[in-house]
N, C-alpha and C positions, 0 to 999 in steps of 0.2 A: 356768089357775089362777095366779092373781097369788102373788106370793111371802109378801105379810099374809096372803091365804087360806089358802097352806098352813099356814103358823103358827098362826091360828084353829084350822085342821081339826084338829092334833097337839094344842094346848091343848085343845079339845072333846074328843078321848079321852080324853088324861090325866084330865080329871073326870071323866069317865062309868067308867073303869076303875078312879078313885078314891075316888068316893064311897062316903059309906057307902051308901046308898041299895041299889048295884049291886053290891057286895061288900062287907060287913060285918068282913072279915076281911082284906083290905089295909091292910098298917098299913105299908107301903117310901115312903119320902119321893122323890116323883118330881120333879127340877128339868131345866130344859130350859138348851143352850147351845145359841145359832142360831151358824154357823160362818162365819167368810170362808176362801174358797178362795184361795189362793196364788196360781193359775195366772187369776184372775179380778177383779184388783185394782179394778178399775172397778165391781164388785159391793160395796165393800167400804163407802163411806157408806152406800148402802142398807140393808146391814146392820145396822150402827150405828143408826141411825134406828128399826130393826123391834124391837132392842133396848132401845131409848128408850122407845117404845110401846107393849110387853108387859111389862115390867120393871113398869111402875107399873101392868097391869090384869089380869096375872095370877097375882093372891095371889103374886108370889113363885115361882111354877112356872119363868118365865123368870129367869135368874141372871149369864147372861155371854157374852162370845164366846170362839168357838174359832178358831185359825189352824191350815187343816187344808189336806192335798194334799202332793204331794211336795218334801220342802226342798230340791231342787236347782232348781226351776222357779223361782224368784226368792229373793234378797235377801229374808229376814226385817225388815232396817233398814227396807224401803219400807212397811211394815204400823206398826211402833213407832208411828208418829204417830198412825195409825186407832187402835191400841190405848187411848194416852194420851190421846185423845179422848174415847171411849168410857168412859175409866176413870171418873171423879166420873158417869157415865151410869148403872153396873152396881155400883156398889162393887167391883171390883176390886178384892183387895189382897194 
């Protein structure tokens, strides 16, 4: 499973769990943040990118990135640049 796959599969629940259709009575506003791993900087355009390309096709479900994993495994500063990248990508603000 490719890493857009997995994103697919999680947006397909989120509607299926959402609709009215399948529950009538969900009314929780579900947004998604895909994450870059700390410890996995080389993962980190990819990221960006799946961000890029869900942000504009999924109503809005997709919203931002998270920088996630333990703060001691690298420098925050080496991510800033992906972030501000990113940023005009996701509205960050």
């Amino acid at each position: 499973m490719t890493k857009s796959s997995y994103v697919e599969s999680v947006l397909k629940a989120i509607e299926d769990a959402t609709s009215s259709s399948s529950n009538s009575s969900c009314d929780i506003p579900v947004k998604l943040l895909l994450s870059i791993d700390r410890s996995r900087i080389e993962d980190a355009e990819e990221t960006l990118k799946l961000v890029e390309a869900f942000s504009t096709q999924s109503d809005a479900v997709v919203v931002g990135l998270d920088l996630s994993g333990h703060p001691n495994v690298s420098l925050a500063n080496l991510y800033i640049i992906k972030f501000i990248n990113g940023k005009h990508l996701t509205q960050i603000e």
